[in-house]
C-alpha positions as CSV (number, residue, x, y, z in Angstrom):
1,X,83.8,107.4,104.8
2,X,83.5,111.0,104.8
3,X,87.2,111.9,103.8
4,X,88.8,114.2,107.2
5,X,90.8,117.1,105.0
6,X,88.4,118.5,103.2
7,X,85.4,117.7,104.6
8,X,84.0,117.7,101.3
9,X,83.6,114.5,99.5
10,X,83.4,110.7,100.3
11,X,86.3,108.2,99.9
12,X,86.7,105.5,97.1
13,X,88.5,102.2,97.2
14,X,91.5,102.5,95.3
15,X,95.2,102.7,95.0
16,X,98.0,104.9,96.1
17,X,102.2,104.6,96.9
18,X,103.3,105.3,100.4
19,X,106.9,106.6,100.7
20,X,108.7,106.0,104.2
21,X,112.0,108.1,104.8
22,X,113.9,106.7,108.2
23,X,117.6,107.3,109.1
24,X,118.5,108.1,105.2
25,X,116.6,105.2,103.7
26,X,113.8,105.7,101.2
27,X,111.2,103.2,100.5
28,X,108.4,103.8,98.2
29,X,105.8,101.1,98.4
30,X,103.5,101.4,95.1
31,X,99.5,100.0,94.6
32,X,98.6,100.0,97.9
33,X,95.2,99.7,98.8
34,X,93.4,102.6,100.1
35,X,90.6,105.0,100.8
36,X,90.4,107.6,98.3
37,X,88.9,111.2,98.8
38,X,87.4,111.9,95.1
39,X,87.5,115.8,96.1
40,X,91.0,116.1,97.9
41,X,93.2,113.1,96.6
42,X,93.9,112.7,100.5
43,X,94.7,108.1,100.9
44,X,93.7,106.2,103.6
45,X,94.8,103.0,104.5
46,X,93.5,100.4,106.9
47,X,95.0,99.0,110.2
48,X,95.8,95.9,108.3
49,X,97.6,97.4,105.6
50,X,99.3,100.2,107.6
51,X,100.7,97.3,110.4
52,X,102.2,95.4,106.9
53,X,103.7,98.7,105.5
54,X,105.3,99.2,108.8
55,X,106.9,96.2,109.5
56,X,107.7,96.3,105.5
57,X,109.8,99.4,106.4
58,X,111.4,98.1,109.5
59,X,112.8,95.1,107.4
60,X,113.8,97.3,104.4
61,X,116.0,99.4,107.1
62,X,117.2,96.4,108.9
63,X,118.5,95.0,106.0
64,X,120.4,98.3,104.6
65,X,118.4,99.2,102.4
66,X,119.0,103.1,101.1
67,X,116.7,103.2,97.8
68,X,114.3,100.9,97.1
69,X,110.9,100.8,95.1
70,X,108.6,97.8,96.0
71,X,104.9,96.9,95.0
72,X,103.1,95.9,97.5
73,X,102.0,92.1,98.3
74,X,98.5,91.1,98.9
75,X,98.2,88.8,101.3
């Protein structure tokens, strides 16, 4: 996939960390699976993924959570 920032390079699988600020909680979700412009840096993640890390957030800030450093879990 052509990456949609830069215009300039394709994307690679790789990894990145996704952070999610809500409501004063901060949740940073490391080695997640992504799409990676080799040009920009710029992460992509897949519907899949991005439907996980969502409802990973929701939880986190349902439970209290203020700080919290997670890796993610394959399926």
């Amino acid at each position: 996939m052509k990456c949609i920032i830069c215009r300039n390079d394709e994307t690679v699988q790789g990894k990145t960390t996704v952070t999610f600020e809500r409501n004063g909680m901060t949740l940073v979700i490391k080695n997640v699976p992504a799409w990676i412009c080799t040009n920009c840096g710029e992460a992509y993640v897949d519907e899949e993924i991005s439907d996980r890390l969502l409802k990973s957030a929701e939880t986190a800030e349902y439970e209290g959570v203020e700080v919290e450093i997670r890796n993610f879990q394959a399926a």
